[in-house]
Predicted model as a PDB file, atoms N, CA, C, CB and O in Angstrom, pLDDT in the B-factor column:
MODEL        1                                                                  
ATOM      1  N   UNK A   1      -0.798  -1.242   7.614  1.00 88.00           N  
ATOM      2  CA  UNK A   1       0.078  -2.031   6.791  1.00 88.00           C  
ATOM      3  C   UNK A   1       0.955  -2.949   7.635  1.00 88.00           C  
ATOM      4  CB  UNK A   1       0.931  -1.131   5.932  1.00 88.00           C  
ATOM      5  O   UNK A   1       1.059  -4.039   7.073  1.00 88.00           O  
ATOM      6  N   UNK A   2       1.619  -2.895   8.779  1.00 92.00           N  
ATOM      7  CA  UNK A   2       2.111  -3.615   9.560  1.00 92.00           C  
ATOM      8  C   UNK A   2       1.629  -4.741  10.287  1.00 92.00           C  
ATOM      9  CB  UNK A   2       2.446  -2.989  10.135  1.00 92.00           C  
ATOM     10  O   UNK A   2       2.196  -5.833  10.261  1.00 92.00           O  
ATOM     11  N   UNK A   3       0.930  -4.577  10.726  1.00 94.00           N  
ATOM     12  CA  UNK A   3      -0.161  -5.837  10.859  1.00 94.00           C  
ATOM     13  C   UNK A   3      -0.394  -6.856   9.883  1.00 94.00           C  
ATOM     14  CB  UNK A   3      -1.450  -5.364  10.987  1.00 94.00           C  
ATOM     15  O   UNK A   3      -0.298  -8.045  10.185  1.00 94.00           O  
ATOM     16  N   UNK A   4      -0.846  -6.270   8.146  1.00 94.00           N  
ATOM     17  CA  UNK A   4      -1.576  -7.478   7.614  1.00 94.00           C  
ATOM     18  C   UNK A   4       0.077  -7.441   7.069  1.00 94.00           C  
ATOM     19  CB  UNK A   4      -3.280  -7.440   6.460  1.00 94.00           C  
ATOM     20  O   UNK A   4       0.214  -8.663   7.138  1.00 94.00           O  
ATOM     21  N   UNK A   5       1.349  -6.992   6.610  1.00 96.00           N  
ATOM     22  CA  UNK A   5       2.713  -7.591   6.902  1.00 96.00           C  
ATOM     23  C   UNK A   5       3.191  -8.390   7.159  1.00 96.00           C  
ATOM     24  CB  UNK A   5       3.183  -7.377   7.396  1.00 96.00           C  
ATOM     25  O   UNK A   5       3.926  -9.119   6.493  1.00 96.00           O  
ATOM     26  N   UNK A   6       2.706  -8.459   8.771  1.00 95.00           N  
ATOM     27  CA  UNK A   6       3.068  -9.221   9.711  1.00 95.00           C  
ATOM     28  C   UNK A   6       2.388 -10.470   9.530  1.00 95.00           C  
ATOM     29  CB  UNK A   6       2.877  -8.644  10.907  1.00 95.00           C  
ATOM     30  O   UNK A   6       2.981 -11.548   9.502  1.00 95.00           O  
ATOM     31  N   UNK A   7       1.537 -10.377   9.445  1.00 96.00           N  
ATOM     32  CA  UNK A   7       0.568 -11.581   8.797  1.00 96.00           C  
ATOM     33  C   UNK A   7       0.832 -12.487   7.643  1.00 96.00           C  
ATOM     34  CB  UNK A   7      -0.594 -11.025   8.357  1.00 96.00           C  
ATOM     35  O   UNK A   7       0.764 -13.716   7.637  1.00 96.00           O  
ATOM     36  N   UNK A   8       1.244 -11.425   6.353  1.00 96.00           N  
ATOM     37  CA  UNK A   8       1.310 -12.413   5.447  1.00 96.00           C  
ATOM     38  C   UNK A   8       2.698 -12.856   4.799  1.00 96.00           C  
ATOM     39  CB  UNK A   8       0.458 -12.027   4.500  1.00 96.00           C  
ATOM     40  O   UNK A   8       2.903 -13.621   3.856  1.00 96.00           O  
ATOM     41  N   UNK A   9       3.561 -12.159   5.573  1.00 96.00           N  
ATOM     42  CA  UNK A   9       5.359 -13.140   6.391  1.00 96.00           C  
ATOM     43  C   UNK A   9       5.315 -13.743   7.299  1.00 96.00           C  
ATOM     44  CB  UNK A   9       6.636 -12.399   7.021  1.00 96.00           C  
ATOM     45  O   UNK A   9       6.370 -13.768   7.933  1.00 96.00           O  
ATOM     46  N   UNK A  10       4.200 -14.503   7.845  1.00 96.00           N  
ATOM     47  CA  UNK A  10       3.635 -15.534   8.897  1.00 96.00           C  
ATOM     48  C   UNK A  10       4.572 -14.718  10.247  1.00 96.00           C  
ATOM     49  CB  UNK A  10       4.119 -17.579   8.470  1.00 96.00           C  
ATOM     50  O   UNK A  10       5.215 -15.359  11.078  1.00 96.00           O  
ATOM     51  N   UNK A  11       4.509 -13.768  10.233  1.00 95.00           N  
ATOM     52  CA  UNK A  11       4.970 -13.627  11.731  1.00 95.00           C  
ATOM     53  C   UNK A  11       3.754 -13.345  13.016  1.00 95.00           C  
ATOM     54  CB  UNK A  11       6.031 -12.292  11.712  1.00 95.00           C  
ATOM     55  O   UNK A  11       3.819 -13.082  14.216  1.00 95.00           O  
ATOM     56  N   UNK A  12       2.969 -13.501  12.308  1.00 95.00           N  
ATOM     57  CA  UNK A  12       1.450 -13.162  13.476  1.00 95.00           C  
ATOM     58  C   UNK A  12       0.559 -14.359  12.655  1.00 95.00           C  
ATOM     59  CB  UNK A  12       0.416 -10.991  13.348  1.00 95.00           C  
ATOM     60  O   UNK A  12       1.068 -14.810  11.629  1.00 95.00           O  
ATOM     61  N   UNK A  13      -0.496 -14.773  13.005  1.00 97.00           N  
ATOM     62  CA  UNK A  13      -1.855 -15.718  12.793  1.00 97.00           C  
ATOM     63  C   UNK A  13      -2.456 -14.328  12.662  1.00 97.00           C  
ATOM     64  CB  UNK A  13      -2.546 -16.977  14.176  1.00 97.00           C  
ATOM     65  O   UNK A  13      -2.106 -13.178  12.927  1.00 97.00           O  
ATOM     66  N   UNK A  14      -3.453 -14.903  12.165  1.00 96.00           N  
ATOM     67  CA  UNK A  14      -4.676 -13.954  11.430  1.00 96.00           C  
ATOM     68  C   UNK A  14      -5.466 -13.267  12.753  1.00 96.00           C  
ATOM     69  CB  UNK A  14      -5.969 -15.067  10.350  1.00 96.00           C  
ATOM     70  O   UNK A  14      -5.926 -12.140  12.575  1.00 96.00           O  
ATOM     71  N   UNK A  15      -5.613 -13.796  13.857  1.00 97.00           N  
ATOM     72  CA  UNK A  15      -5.971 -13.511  15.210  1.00 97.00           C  
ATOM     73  C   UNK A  15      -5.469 -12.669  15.656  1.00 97.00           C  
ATOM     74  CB  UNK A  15      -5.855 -14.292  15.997  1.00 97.00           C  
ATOM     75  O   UNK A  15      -6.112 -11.717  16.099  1.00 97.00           O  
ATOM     76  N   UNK A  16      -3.909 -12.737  15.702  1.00 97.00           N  
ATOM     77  CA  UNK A  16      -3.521 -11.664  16.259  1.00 97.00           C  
ATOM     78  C   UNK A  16      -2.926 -10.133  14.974  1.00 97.00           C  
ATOM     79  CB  UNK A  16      -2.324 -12.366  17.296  1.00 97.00           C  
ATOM     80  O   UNK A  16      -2.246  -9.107  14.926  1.00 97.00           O  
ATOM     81  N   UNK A  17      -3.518 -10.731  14.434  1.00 96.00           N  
ATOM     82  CA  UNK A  17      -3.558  -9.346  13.242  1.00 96.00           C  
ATOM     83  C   UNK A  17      -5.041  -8.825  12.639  1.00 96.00           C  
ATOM     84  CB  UNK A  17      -2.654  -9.857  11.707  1.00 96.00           C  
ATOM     85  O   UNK A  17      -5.313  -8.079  11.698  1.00 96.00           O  
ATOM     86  N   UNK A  18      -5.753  -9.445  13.460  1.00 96.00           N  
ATOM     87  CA  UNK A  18      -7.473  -8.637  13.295  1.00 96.00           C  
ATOM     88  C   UNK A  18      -7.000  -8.135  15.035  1.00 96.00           C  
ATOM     89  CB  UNK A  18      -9.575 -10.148  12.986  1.00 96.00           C  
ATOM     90  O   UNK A  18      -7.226  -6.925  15.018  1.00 96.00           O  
ATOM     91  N   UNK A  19      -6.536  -8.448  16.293  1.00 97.00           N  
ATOM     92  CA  UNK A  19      -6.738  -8.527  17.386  1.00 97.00           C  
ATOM     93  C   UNK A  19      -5.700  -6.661  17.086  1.00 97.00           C  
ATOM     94  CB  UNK A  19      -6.240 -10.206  18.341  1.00 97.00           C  
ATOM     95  O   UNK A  19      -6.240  -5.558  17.172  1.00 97.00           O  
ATOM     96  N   UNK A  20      -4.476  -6.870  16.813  1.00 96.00           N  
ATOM     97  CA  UNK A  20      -4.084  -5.694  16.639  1.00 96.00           C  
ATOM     98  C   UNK A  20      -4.195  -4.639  15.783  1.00 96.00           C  
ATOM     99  CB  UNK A  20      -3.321  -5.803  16.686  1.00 96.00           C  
ATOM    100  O   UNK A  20      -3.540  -3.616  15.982  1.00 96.00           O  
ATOM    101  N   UNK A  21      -5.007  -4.761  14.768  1.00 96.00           N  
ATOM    102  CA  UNK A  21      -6.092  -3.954  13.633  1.00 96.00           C  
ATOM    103  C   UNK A  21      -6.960  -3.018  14.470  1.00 96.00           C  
ATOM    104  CB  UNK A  21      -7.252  -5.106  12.719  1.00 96.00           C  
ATOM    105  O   UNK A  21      -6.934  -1.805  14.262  1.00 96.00           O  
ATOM    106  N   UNK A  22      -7.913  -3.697  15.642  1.00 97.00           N  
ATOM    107  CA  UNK A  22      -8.792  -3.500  15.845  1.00 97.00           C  
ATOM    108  C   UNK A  22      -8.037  -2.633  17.253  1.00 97.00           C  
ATOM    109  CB  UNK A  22      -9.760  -4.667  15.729  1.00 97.00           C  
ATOM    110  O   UNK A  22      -8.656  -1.613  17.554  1.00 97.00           O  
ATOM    111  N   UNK A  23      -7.235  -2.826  17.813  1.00 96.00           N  
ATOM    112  CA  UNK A  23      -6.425  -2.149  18.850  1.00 96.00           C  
ATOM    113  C   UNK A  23      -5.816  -0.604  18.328  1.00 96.00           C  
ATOM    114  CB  UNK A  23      -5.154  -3.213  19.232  1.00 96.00           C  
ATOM    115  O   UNK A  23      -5.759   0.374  19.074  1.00 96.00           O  
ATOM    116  N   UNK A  24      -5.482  -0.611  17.229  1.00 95.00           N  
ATOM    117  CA  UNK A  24      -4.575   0.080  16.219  1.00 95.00           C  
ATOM    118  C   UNK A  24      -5.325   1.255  15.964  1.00 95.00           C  
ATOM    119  CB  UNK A  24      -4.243  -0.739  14.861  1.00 95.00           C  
ATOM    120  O   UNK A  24      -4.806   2.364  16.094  1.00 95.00           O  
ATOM    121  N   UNK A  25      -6.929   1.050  15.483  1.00 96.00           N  
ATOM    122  CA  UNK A  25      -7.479   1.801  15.051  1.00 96.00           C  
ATOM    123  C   UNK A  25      -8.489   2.257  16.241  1.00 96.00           C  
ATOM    124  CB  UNK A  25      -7.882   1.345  13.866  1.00 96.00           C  
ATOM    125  O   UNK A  25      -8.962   3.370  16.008  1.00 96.00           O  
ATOM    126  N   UNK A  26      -8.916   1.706  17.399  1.00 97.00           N  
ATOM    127  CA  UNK A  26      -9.268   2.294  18.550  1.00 97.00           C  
ATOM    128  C   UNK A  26      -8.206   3.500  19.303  1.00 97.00           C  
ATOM    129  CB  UNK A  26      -9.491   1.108  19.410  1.00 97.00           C  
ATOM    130  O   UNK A  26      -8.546   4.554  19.840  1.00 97.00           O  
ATOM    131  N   UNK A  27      -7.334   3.143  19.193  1.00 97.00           N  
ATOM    132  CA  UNK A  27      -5.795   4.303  19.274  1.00 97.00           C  
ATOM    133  C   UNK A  27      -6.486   5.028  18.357  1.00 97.00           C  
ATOM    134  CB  UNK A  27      -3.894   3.780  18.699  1.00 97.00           C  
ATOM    135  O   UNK A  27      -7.332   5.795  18.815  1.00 97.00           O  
ATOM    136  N   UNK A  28      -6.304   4.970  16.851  1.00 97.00           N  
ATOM    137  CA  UNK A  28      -6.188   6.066  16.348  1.00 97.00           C  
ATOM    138  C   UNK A  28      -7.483   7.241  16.390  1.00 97.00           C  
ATOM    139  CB  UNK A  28      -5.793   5.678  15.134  1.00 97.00           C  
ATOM    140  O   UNK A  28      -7.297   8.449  16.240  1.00 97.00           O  
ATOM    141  N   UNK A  29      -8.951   6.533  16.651  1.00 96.00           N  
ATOM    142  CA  UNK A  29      -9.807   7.055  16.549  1.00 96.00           C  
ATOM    143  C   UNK A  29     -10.168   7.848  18.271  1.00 96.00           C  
ATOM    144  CB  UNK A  29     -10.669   6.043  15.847  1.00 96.00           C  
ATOM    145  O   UNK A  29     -11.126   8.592  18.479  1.00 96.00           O  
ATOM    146  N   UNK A  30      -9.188   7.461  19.255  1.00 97.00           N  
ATOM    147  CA  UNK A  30      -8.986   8.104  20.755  1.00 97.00           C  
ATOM    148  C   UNK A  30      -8.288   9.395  19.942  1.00 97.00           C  
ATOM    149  CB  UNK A  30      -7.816   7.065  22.155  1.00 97.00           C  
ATOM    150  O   UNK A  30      -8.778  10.491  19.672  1.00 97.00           O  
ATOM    151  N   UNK A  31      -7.112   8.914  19.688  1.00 97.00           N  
ATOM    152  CA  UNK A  31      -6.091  10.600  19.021  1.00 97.00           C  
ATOM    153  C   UNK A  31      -7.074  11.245  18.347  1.00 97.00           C  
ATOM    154  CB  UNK A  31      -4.568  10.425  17.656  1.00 97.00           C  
ATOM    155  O   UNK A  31      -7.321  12.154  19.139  1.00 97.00           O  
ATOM    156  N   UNK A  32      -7.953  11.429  17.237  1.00 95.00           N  
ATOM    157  CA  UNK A  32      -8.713  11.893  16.529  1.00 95.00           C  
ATOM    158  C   UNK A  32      -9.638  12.470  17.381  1.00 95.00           C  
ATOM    159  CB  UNK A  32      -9.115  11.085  15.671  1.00 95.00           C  
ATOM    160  O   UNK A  32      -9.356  13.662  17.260  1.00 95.00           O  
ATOM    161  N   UNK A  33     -10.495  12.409  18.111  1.00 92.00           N  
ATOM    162  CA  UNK A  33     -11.188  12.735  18.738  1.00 92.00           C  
ATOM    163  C   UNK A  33     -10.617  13.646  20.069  1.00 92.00           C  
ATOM    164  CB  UNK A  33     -11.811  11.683  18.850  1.00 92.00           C  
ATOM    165  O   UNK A  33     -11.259  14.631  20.432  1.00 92.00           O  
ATOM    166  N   UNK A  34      -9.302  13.217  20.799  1.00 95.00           N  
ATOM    167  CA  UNK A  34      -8.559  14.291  20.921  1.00 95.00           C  
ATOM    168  C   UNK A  34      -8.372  15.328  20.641  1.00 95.00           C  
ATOM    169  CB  UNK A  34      -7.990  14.205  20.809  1.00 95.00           C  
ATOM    170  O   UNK A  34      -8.733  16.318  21.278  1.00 95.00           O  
ATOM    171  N   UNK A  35      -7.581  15.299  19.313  1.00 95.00           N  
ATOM    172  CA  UNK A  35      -7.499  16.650  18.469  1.00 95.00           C  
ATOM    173  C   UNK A  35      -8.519  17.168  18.558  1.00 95.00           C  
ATOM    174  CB  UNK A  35      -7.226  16.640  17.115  1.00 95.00           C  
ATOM    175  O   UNK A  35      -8.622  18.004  19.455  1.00 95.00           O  
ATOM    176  N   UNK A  36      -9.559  16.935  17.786  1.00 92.00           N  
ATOM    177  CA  UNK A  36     -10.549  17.618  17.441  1.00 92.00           C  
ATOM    178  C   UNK A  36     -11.170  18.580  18.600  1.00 92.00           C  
ATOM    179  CB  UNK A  36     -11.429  16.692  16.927  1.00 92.00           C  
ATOM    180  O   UNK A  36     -11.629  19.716  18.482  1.00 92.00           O  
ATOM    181  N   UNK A  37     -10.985  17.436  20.221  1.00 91.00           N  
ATOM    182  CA  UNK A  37     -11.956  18.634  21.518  1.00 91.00           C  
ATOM    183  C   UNK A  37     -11.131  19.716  21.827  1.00 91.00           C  
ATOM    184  CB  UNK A  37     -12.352  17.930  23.275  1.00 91.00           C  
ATOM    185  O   UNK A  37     -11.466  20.539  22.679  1.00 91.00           O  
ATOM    186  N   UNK A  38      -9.682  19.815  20.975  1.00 94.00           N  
ATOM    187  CA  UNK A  38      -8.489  20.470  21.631  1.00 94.00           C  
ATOM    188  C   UNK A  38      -8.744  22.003  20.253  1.00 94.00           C  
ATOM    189  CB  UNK A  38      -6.561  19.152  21.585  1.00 94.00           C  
ATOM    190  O   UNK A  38      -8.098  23.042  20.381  1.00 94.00           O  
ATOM    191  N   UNK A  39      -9.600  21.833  19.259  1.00 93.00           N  
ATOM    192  CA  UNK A  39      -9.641  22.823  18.610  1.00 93.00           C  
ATOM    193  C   UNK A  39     -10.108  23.810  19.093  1.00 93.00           C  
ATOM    194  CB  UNK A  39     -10.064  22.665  17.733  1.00 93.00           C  
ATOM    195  O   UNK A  39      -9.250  24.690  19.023  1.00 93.00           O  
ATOM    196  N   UNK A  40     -11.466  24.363  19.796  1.00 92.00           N  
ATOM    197  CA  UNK A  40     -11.713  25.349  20.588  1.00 92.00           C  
ATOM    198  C   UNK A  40     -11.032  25.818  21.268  1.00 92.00           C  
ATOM    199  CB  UNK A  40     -12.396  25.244  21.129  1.00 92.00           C  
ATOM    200  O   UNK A  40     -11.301  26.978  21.578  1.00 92.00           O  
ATOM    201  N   UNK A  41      -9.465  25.009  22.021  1.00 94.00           N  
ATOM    202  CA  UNK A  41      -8.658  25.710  22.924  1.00 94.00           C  
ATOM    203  C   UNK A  41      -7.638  26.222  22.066  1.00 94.00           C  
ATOM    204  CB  UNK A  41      -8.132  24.891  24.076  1.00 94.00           C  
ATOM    205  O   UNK A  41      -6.822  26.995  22.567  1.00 94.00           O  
ATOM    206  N   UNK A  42      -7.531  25.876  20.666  1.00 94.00           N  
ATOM    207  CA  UNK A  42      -6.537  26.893  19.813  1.00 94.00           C  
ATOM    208  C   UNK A  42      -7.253  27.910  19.113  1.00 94.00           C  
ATOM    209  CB  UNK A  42      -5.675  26.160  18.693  1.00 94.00           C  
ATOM    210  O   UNK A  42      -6.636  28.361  18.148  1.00 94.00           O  
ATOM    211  N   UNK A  43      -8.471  28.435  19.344  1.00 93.00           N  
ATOM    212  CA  UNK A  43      -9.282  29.379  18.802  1.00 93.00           C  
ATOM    213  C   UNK A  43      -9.831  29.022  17.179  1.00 93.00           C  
ATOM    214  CB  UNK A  43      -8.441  30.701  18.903  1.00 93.00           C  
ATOM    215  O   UNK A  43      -9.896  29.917  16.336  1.00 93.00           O  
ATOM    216  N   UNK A  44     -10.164  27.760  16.914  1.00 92.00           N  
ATOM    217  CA  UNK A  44     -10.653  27.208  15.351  1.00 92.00           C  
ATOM    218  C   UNK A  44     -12.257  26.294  16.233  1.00 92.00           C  
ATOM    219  CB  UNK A  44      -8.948  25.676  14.242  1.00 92.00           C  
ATOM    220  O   UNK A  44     -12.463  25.268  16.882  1.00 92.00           O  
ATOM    221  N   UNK A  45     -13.077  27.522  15.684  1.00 87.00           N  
ATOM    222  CA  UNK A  45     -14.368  27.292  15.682  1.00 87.00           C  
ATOM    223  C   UNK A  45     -15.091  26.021  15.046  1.00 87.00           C  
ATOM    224  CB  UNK A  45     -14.794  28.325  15.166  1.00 87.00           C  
ATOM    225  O   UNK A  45     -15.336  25.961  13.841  1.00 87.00           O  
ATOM    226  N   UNK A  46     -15.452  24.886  16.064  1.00 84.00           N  
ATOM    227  CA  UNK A  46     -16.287  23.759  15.338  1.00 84.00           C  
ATOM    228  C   UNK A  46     -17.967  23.497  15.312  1.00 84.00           C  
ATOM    229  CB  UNK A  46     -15.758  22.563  15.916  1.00 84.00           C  
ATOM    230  O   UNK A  46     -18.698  23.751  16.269  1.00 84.00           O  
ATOM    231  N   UNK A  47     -18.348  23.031  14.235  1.00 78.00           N  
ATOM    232  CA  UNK A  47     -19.613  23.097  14.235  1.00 78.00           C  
ATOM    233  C   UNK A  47     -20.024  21.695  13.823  1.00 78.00           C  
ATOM    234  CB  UNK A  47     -20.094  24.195  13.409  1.00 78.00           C  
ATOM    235  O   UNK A  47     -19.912  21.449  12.622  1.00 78.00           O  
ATOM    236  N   UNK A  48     -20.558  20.575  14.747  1.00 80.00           N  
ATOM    237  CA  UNK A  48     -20.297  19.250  14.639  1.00 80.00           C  
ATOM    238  C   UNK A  48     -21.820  18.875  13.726  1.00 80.00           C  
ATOM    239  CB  UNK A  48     -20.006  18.466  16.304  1.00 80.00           C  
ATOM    240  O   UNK A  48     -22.793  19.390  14.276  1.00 80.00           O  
ATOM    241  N   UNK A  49     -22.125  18.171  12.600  1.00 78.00           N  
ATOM    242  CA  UNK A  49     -22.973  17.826  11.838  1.00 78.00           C  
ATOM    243  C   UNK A  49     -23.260  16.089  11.691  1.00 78.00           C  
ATOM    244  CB  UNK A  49     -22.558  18.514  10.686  1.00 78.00           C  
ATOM    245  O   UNK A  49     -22.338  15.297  11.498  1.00 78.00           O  
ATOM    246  N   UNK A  50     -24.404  15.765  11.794  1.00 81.00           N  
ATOM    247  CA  UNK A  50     -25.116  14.607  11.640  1.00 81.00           C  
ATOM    248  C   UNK A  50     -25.261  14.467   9.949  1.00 81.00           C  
ATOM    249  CB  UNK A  50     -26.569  14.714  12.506  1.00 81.00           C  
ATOM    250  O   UNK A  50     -25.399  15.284   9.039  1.00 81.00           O  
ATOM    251  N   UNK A  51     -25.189  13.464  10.001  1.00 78.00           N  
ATOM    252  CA  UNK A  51     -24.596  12.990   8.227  1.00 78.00           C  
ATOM    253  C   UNK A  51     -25.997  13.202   8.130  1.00 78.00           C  
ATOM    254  CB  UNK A  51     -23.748  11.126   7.585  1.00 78.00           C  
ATOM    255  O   UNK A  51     -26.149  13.619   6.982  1.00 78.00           O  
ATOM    256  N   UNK A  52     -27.392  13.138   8.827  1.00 80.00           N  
ATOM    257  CA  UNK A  52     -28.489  13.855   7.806  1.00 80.00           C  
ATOM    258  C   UNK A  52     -28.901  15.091   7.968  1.00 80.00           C  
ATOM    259  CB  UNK A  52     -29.693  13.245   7.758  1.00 80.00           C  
ATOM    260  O   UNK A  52     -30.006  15.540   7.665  1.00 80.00           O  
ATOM    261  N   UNK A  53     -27.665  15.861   8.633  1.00 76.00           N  
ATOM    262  CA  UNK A  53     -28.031  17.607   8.384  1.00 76.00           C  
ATOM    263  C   UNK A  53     -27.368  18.285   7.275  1.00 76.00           C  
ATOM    264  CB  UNK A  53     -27.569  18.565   9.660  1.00 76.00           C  
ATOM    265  O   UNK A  53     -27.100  19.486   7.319  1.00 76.00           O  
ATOM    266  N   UNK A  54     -27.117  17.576   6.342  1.00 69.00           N  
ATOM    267  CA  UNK A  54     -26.903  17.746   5.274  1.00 69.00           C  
ATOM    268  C   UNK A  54     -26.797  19.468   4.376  1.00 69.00           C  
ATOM    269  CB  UNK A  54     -27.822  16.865   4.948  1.00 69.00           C  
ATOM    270  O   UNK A  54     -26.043  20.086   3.625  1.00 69.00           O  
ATOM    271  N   UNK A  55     -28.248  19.639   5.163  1.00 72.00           N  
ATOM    272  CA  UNK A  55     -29.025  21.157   4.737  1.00 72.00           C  
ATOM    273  C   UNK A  55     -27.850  22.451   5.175  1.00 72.00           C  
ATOM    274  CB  UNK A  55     -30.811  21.413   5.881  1.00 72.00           C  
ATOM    275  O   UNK A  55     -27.513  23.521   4.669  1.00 72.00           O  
ATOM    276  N   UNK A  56     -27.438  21.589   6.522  1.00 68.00           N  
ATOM    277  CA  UNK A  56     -26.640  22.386   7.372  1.00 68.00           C  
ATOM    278  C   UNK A  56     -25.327  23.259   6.930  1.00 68.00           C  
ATOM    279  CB  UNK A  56     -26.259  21.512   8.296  1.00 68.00           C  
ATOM    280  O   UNK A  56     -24.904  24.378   7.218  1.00 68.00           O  
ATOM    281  N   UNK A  57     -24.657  21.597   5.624  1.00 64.00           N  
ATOM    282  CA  UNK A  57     -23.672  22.698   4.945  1.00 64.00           C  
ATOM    283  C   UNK A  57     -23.728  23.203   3.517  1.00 64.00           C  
ATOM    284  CB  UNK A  57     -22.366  22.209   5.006  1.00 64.00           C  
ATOM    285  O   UNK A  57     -22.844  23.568   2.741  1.00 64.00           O  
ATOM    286  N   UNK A  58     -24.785  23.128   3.436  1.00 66.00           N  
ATOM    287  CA  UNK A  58     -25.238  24.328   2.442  1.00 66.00           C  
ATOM    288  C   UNK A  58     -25.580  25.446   2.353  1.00 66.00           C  
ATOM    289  CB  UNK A  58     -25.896  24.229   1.981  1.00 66.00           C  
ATOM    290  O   UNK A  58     -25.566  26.223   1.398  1.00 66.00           O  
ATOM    291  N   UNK A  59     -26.205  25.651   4.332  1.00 63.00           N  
ATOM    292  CA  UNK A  59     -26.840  26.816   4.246  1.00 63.00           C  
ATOM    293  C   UNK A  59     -25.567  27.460   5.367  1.00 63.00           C  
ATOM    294  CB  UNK A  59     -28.683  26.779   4.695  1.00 63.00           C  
ATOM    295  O   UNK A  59     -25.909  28.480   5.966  1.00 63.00           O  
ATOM    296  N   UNK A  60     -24.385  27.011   5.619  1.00 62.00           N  
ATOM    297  CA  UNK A  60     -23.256  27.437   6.637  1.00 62.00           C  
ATOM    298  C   UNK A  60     -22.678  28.485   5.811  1.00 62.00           C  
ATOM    299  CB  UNK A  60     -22.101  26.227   7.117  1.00 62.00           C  
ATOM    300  O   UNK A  60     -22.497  28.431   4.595  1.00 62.00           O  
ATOM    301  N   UNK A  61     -22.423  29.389   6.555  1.00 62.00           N  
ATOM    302  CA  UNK A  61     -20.992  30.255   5.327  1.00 62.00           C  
ATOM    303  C   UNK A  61     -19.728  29.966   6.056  1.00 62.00           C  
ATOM    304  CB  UNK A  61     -21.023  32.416   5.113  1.00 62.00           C  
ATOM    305  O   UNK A  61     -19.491  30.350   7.201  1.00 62.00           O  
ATOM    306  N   UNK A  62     -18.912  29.237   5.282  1.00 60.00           N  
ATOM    307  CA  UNK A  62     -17.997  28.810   5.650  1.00 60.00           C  
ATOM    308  C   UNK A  62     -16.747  30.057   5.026  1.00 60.00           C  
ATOM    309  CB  UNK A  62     -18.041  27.291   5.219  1.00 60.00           C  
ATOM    310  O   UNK A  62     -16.736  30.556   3.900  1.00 60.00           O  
ATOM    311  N   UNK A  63     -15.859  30.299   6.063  1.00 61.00           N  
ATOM    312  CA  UNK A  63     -15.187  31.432   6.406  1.00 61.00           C  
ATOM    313  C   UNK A  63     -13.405  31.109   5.776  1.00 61.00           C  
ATOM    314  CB  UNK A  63     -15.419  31.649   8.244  1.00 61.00           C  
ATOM    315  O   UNK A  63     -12.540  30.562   6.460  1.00 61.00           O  
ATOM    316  N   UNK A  64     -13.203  31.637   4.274  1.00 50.00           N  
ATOM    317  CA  UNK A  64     -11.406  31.107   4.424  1.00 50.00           C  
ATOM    318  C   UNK A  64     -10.560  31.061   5.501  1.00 50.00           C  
ATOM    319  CB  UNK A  64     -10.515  31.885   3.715  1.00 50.00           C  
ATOM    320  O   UNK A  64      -9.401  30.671   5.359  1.00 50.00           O  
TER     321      UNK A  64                                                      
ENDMDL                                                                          
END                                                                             
């Protein structure tokens, strides 16, 4: 939201609000992927799935 904001109260060009969009969300998808390698070191078991193993969580027993 700050970005296209910034954009459309002319305080940035459209350049530099795709330029920091695209910065913004490379950050966020580094943190994300972070977290996630840091779950095995808090003891929460991951089991990583390909959007066509589909089968995979049907046949998982997933544990409350």
């Amino acid at each position: 939201y700050r970005e296209v904001t910034a954009y459309l109260t002319g305080s940035k060009n459209e350049q530099q609000m795709i330029d920091d969009l695209r910065r913004g969300i490379r950050q966020f998808a580094k943190r994300q992927s972070t977290w996630f390698r840091g779950l095995p070191n808090r003891g929460i078991d991951v089991t990583w799935v390909r959007p066509d193993d589909h089968n995979i969580l049907i046949e998982h027993d997933f544990e409350a």
